[in-house]
N, C-alpha and C positions, 0 to 999 in steps of 0.2 A: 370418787369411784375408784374401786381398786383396778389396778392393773389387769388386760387378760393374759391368763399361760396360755398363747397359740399350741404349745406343743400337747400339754391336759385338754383343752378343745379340741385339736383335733383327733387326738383316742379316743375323745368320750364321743364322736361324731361316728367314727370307723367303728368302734366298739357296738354303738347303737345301732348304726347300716346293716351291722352284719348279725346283731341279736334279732332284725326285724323280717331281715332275707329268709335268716332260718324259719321261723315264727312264719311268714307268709303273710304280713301285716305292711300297710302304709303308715307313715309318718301320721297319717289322721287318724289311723285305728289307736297310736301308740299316744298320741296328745289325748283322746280321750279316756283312755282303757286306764292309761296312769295319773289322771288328772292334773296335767300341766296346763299351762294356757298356751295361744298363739302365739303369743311373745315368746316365751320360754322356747318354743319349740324354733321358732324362726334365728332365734338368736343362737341355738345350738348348731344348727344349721349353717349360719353364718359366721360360726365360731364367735363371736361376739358374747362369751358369757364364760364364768367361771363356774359356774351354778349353784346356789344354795346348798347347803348339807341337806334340808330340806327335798329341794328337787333331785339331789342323788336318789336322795334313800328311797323317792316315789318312783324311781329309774331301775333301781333296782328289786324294788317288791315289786312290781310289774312284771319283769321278768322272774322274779323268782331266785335271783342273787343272792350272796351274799353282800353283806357291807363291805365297802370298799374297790369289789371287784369290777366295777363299771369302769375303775381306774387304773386296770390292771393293762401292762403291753404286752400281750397273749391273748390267743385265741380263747374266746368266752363260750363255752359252750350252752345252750339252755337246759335248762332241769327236764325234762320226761319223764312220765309218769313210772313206763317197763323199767327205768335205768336207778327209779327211787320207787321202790315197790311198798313201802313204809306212808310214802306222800298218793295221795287220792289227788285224780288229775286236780278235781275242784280246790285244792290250795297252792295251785299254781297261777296264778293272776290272768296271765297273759292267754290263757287256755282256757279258763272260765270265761272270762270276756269273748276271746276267739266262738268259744261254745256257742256263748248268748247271739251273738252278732253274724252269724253264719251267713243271712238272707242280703247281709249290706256288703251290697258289692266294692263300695269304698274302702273297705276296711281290705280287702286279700290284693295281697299286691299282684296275685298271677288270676284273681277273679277282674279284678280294678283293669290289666292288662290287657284281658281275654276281650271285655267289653268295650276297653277302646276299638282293640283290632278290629271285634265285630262292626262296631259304627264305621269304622272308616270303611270298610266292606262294603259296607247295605248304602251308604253316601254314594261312592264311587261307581258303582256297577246300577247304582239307578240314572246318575248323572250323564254317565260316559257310551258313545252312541257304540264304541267300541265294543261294548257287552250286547248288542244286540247281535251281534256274528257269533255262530257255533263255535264255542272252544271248550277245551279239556279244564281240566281244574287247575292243572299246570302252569297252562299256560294264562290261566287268567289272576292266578296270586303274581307270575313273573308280572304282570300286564299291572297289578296293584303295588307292585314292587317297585316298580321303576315310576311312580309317582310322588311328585313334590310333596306331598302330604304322608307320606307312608315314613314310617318310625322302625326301625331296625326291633325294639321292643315287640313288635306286632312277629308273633309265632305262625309260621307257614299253617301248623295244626290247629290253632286259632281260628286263622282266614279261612282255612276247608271249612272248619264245624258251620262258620254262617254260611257260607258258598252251601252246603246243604240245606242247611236253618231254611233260608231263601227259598231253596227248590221245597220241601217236603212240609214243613209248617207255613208256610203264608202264600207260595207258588209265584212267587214272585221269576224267580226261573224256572224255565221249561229246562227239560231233559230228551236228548233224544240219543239212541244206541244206534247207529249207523251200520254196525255190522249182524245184529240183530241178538249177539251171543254175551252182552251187557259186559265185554272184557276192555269196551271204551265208552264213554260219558261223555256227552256234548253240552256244554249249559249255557243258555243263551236266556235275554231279556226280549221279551216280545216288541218290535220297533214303535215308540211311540209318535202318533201320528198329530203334526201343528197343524 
């Protein structure tokens, strides 16, 4: 087995982070969109792989590269459609796929994120007896915040959307306006009685 280049690992690692942040894709979306395996993707990961010409060249038609450029130490930009008006988004790989796959939340690294945050959300405030006392919205993302389980990943705009979610589609929280002119929001969980 050949030797790995630590230093070609880890560009093609940084190179790919940053093709998938743009892209708004997971590691999962990009193993299957480019048809790598598990292995392939864990070992890039783990810098553990020099990787096939083979697995390049499917790293880079995925994205929409050229040859070579997965290998490049420079910032990689991705192909769009506005910036290649000649190329129809549909022969950009990663976009097609993107396209198909909209509804799977595994695949968007800021849809994959949104729906953590929201779970830990809808967990927390059903668990915690603390959510049954009146508070603002403020004060109850701080109140999710300063929890052992709470992930710096998890976007304050995230945790409102289900803090409403909660109230307005399932009523899981009540609302009440205190001063009657709705300029404050109280949201509270009804005390569950043992």
């Amino acid at each position: 087995m050949a030797q790995i280049d630590t230093k070609k690992a880890e560009l093609r690692k940084r190179n790919i982070k940053k093709l998938l942040i743009d892209a708004d894709l997971t590691w999962l979306a990009f193993q299957d969109g480019a048809k790598l395996s598990s292995s392939t993707i864990n070992r890039i990961k783990e810098l553990k792989t020099n990787l096939s010409k083979s697995n390049r060249r499917k790293i880079e038609t995925f994205f929409g590269l050229k040859e070579g450029e997965i290998d490049l130490n420079k910032r990689i930009e991705l192909p769009m459609p506005k910036e290649e008006p000649d190329k129809d988004p549909e022969e950009i790989p990663y976009l097609t796929f993107k396209n198909a796959n909209k509804a799977n939340l595994d695949y968007s690294r800021s849809k994959s994120e949104e729906s953590k945050a929201a779970e830990f959300v809808r967990i927390h405030i059903l668990k915690d007896p603390y959510f049954e006392e009146k508070r603002k919205k403020s004060e109850i993302i701080e109140r999710l915040k300063s929890l052992k389980k709470y992930k710096k990943s998890y976007k304050d705009l995230a945790m409102a959307k289900e803090i409403e979610r909660m109230h307005n589609e399932d009523k899981t929280l009540k609302v009440e306006t205190p001063f009657g002119n709705k300029s404050v929001f109280l949201y509270y969980r009804e005390k569950t009685t043992t």
